[in-house]
Structures are given as C-alpha cells and as structure tokens.
C-alpha positions as CSV (number, residue, x, y, z in Angstrom):
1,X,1.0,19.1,-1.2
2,X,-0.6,15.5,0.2
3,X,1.6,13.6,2.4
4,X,0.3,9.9,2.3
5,X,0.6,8.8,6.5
6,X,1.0,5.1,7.0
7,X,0.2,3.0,9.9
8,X,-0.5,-0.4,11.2
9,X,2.6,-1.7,10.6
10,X,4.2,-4.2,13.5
11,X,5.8,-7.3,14.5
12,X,3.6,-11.1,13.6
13,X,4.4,-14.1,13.5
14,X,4.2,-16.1,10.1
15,X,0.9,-17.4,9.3
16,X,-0.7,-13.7,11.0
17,X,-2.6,-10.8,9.8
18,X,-2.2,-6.7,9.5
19,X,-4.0,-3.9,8.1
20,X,-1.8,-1.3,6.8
21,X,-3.7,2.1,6.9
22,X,-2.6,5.4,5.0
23,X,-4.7,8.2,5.5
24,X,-3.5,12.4,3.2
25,X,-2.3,14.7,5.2
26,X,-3.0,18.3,3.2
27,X,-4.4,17.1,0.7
28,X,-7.0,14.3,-0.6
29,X,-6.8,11.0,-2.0
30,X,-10.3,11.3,-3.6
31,X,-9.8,10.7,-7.8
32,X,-6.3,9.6,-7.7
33,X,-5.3,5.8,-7.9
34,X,-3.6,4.6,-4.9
35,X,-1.1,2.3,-4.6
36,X,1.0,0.4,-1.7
37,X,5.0,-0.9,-2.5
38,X,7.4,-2.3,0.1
39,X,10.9,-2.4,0.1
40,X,13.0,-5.4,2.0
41,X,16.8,-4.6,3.6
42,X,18.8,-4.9,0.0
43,X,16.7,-5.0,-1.9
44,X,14.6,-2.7,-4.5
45,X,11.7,-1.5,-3.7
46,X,8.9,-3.3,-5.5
47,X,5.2,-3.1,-6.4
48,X,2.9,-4.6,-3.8
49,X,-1.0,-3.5,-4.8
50,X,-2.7,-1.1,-6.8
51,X,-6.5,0.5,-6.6
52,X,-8.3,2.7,-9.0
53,X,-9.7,6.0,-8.2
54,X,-12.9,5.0,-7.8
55,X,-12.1,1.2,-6.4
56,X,-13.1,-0.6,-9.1
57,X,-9.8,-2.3,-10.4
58,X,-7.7,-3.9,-8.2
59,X,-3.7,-5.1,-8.9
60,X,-1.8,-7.3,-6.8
61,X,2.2,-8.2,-7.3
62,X,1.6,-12.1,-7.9
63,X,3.3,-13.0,-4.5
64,X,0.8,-11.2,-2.7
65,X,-2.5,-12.4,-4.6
66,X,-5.0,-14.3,-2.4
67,X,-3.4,-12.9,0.7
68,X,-4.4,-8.9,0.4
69,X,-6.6,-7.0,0.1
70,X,-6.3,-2.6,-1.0
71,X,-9.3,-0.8,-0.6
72,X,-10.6,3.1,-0.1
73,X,-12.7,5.2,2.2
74,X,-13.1,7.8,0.3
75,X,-14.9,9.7,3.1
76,X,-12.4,9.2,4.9
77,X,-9.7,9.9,2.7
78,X,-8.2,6.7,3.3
79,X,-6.7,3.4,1.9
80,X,-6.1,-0.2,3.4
81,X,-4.0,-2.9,2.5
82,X,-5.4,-6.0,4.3
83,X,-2.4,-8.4,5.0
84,X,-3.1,-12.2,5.9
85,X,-1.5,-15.3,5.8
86,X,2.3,-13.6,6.3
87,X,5.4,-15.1,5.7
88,X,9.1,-14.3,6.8
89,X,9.4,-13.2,3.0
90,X,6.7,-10.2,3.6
91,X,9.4,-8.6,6.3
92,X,9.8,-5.2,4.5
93,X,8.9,-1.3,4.9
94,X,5.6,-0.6,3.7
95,X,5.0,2.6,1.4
96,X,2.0,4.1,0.4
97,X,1.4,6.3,-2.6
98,X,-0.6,8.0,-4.8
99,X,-0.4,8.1,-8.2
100,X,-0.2,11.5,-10.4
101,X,-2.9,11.9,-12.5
102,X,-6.4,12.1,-11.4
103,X,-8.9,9.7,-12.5
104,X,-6.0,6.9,-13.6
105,X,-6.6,2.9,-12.8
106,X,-3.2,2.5,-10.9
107,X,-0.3,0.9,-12.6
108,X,2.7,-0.9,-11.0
109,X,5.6,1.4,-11.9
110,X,6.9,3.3,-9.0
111,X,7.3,6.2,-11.6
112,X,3.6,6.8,-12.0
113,X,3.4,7.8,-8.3
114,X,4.3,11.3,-6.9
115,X,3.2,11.7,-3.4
116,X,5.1,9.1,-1.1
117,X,4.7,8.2,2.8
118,X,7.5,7.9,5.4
119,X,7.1,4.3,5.1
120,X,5.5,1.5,7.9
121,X,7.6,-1.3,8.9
122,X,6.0,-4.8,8.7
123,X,8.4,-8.0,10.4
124,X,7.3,-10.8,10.3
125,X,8.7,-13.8,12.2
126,X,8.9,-17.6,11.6
C-alpha cells in the first residue's frame, strides 16, 4: 500500500515561494495521476492541482492558476507543487494524493483519490 510523504511545507511571508514535495513510500507513483488539495482551519478541504500520469495535462483550482506549478519525477517517484506569489488566503494543510486508477488524467474530486499523505502545513503571513 503507497503512502504519499509530503514535505516542504513552512512559515513565508505573503508575496514568498515553496515547493511542496511528496515522494511513495511502499509503493510507486509511476502511471497513476497525482494530485495535491489543502485544507484551511474550518473549512473543507478543497482541490488545489492535478497532473496526469504521464505529465501531460495539468489542472489548477482557479485561485491557484499562474502561481503553481505540479509536476513529476517519475524516477524519482515524486511530485512538486511549486508555490509563488503566496497570500494569507494560501495558509492551509497541504495533502498529497494519488488517484486510483492507473493511467487516469487527474480530476478534481477528492473521491477519485485513494492513497492520502499525513498532510504538510503551509502559513503564510501578511
């Protein structure tokens, strides 16, 4: 069973950067569509990016477009959410996940996802 391990999470100041890493632990990440959601004190937890299997498609929650970037080492059995431009509003826990079916694009629903990580927690200050 893969256990999704995030990282890179931390404390910035608004207007800063972070690169979110989740690497599988017992298990792979190669031909499964990845995806990374965060969830803010209160609230529900909600759809931040999605990547295909093979990186080809990319999906962003609209708040999030032209300030991050997913992407895959698949040699390394890894996926990156690139984080710039961050605003008090991005202050959440960061969860990375991948989907369950092989081969799929990545969709937004937190349902299509089986294998979750402990979560990384991003703050960022104004």
């Amino acid at each position: 069973q893969v256990q999704p391990v995030e990282s890179g999470g931390g404390l910035v100041q608004a207007g800063g950067s972070l690169r979110l890493s989740c690497t599988a632990s017992g298990g792979t990440f190669t031909t499964y569509a990845m995806g990374w959601f965060r969830q803010a004190p209160g609230k529900e937890r909600e759809f931040v990016a999605a990547l295909s299997w093979n990186g080809g498609r990319t999906d962003y929650v609209d708040s999030m477009k032209g300030r991050a970037t997913i992407s895959r080492d698949n040699a390394a059995n890894t996926v990156y959410l690139q984080m710039n431009s961050l605003k008090p509003e991005d202050t959440a826990v960061y969860y990375c996940a991948r989907h369950k079916i092989r081969w799929g694009m990545g969709g937004r629903q937190s349902d299509e996802y089986g294998s979750w990580g402990q979560g990384t927690q991003v703050t960022v200050s104004s």
